[in-house]
C-alpha positions as CSV (number, residue, x, y, z in Angstrom):
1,X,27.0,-15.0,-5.4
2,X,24.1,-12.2,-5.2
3,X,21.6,-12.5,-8.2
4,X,19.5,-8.7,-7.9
5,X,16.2,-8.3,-9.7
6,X,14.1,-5.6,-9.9
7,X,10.3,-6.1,-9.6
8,X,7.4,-4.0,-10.0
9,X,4.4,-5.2,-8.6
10,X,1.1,-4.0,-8.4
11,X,-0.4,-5.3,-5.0
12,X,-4.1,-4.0,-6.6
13,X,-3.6,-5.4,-10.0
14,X,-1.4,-8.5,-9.9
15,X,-1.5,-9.8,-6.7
16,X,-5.1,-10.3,-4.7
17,X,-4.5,-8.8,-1.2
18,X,-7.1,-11.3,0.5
19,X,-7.9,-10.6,4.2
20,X,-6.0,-11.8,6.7
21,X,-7.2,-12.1,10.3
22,X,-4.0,-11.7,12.6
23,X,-3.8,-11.6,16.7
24,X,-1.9,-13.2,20.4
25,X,-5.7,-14.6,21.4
26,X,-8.9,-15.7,20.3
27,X,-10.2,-12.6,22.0
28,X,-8.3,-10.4,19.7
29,X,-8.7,-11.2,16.4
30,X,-7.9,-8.1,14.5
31,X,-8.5,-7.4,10.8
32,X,-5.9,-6.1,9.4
33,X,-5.0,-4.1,6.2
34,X,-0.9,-3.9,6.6
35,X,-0.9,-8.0,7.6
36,X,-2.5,-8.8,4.0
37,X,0.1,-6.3,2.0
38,X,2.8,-8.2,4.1
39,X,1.4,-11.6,3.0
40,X,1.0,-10.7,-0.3
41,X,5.1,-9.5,-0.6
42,X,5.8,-12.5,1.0
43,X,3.7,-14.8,-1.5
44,X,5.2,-12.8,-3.8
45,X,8.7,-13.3,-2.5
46,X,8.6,-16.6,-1.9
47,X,6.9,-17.7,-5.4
48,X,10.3,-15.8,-6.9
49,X,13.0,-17.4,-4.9
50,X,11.5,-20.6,-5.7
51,X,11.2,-19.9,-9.2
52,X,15.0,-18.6,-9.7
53,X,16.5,-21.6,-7.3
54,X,17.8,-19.1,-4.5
55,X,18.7,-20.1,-1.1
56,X,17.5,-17.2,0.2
57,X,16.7,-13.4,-0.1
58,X,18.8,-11.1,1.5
59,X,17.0,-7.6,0.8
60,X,13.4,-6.1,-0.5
61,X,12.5,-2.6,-1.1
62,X,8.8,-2.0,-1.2
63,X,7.3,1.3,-2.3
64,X,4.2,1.6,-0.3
65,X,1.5,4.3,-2.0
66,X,0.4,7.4,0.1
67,X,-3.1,6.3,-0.8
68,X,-3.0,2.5,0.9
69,X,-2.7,4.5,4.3
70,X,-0.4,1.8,5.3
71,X,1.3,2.3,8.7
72,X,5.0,1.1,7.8
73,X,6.2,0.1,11.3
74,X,3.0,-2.2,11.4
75,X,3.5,-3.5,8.0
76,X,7.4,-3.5,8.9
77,X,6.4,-5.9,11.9
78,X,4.0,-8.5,10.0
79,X,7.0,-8.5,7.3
80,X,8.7,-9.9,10.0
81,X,6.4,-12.4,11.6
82,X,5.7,-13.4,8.2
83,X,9.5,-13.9,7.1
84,X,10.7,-15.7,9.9
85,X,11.3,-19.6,9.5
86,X,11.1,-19.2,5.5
87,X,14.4,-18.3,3.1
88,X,13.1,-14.6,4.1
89,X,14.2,-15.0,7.8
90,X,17.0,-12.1,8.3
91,X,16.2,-9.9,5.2
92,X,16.8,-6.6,5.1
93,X,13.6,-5.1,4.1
94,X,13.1,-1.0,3.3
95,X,9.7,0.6,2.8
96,X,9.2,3.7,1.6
97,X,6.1,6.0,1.3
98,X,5.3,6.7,-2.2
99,X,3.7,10.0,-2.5
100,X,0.4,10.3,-4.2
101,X,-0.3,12.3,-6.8
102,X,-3.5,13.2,-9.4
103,X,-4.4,14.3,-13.0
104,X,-7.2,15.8,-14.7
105,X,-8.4,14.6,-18.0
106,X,-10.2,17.1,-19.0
107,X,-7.1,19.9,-18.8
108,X,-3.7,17.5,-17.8
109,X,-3.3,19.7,-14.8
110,X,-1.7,17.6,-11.8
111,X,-1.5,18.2,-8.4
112,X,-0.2,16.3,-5.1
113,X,-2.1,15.3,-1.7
114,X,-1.8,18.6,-0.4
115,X,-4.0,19.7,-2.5
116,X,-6.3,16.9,-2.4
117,X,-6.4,17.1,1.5
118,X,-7.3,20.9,1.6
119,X,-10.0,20.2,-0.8
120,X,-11.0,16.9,1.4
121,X,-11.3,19.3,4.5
122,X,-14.4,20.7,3.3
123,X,-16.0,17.3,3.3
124,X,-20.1,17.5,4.8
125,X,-19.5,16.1,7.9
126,X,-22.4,13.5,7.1
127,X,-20.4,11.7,4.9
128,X,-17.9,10.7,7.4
129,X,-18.3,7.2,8.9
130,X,-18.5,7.6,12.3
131,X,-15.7,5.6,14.5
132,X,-15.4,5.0,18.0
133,X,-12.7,7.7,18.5
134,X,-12.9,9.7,14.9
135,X,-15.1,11.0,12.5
136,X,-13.6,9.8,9.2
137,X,-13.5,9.9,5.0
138,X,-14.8,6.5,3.8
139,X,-11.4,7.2,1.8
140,X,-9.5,5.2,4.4
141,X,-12.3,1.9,4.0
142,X,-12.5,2.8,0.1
143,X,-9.6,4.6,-1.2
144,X,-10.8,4.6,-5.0
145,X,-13.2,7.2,-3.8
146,X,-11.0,10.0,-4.1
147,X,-12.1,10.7,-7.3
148,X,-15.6,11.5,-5.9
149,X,-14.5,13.9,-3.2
150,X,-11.8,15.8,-5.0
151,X,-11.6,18.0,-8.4
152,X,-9.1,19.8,-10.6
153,X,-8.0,22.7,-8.7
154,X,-7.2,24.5,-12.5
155,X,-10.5,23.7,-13.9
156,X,-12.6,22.6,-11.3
157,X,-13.2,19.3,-13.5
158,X,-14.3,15.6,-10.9
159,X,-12.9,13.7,-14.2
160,X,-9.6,12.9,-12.4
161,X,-7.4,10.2,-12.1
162,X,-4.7,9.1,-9.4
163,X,-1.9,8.7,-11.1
164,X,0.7,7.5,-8.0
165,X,0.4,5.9,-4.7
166,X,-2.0,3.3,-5.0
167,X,-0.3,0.3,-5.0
168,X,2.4,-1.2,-3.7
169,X,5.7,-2.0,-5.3
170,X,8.4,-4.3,-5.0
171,X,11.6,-2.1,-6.5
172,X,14.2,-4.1,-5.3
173,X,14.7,-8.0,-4.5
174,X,18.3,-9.2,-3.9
175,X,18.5,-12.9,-3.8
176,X,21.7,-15.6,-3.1
């Protein structure tokens, strides 16, 4: 018999996404950001399964924010590696990219990453961090700067929030 529960989980909040270092060969040790979010739905399923005396989980959905600048076939593959030999092994696992969107206090305007992007574009270029083969936003090292490089395109207010695609969520967790 199925048992289906829906979770909402806040990768940011609720669950510490610690650094994992992930590669084939001592040489290539890699940092990365997609191996800890797969390690922490993995935690996360795992810890439920246990909890609710399930053989095994069949399915996850995962909502992935816009704003973790997650690469989903990467996190796809460590959800793999990470699931196989556990009750996870042969889940069916979706992920889907949850758009990002922001707010301003100060009016309640709200506005989506296309916005935030053109606005981004006219970035000095001495606040990029400079990377072997791009110049880039510290946004991608320290997403929770948006806030400093974007404003309210009604009132031209910086007291913004983000009000969507920060975090990651678990929508969907069948277990048997």
């Amino acid at each position: 018999m199925n048992r289906m529960w829906d979770f909402t989980f806040s990768a940011r909040m609720d669950v510490p996404l610690q650094s994992l270092i992930y590669g084939p060969t001592a040489n290539s040790w890699l940092r990365m950001h997609e191996l800890s979010v797969a390690q922490s739905i993995t935690d996360f399923a795992l810890s439920e399964t246990q909890k609710q005396n399930a053989r095994r989980v069949t399915e996850i959905s995962v909502d992935v924010g816009e704003l973790m600048q997650v690469d989903t076939k990467v996190l796809l593959d460590a959800l793999n590696m990470l699931m196989s030999g556990t009750k996870l092994k042969g889940c069916k696992v979706r992920v889907r990219v949850a758009a990002a969107s922001f707010s301003c206090r100060r009016c309640l305007s709200s506005w989506g990453m296309a916005e935030a992007k053109s606005q981004l574009g006219a970035v000095p270029e001495d606040l990029l961090v400079k990377e072997p083969d791009s110049d880039e936003l510290p946004l991608h090292f320290l997403p929770y700067l948006y806030p400093a490089f974007i404003h309210c395109p009604r009132c031209g207010s910086s007291d913004i929030a983000v009000t969507e695609g920060e975090d990651v969520q678990i929508r969907k967790m069948v277990l048997e």
